[in-house]
N, C-alpha and C positions, 0 to 999 in steps of 0.2 A: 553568310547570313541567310537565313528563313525566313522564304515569305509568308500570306497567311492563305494562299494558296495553297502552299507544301503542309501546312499543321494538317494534326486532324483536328476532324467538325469537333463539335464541344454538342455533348445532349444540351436540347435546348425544351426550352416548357414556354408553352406560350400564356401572355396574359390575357385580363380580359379586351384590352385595347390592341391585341394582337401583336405587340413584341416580343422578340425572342428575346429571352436571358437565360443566361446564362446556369444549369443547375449548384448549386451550392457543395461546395466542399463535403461540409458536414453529410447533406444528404447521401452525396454518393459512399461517405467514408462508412454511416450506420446502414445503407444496403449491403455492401460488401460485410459487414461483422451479420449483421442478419442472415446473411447467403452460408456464409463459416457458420455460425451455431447450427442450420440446417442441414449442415452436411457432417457434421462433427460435432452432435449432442452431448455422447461421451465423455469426450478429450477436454467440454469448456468446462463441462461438468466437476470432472478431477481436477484441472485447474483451479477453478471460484471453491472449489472445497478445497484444495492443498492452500492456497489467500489465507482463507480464514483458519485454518490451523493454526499454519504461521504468525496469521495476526494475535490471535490469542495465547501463543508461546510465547510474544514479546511482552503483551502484556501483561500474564504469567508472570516471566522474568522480571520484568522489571516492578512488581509488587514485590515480590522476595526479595530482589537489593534492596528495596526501602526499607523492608524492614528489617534484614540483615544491617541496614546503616543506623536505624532509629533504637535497636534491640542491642547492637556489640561494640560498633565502630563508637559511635556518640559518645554512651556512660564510659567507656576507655577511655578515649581523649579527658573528656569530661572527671577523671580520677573515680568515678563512682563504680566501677563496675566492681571494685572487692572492698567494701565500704567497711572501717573502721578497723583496716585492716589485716583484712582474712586472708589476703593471697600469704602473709606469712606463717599462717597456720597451715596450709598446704606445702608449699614448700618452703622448708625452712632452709634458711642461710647458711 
């Protein structure tokens, strides 16, 4: 077992009453992502822009099935899609 002799120190911020605490997760986790964007403009760059491509190919996509399902799938099922019907004047028996 580890004492707390053997850790290391933890950054510590003082307050106004003069205690240390402890810094926060978060802060150290958005220094570090701020430290990478500054050193790797580029790379977040193409990154946050390959996101949103994506994002908008899904949603892309997924308007086209709806209406692939609202425009074909549906009146099919539904018997409407060769009304009064036409499908056997196309092909006949």
């Amino acid at each position: 077992m580890s004492t707390d002799s053997e850790r290391p120190a933890l950054s510590d911020t003082t307050t106004r009453v003069g205690h240390a605490v402890p810094e926060s997760v978060l802060r150290r986790g958005g220094r570090l992502v701020w430290r990478s964007l500054r050193m790797h403009p580029w790379a977040h760059g193409a990154g946050i822009m390959g996101a949103n491509v994506f994002a908008l190919a899904v949603v892309g996509f997924t308007v086209v099935i709806g209406r692939i399902t609202d425009e074909v799938i549906v009146p099919g099922l539904d018997g409407e899609a060769f009304p009064d019907n036409r499908c056997s004047e196309r092909w006949p028996r």
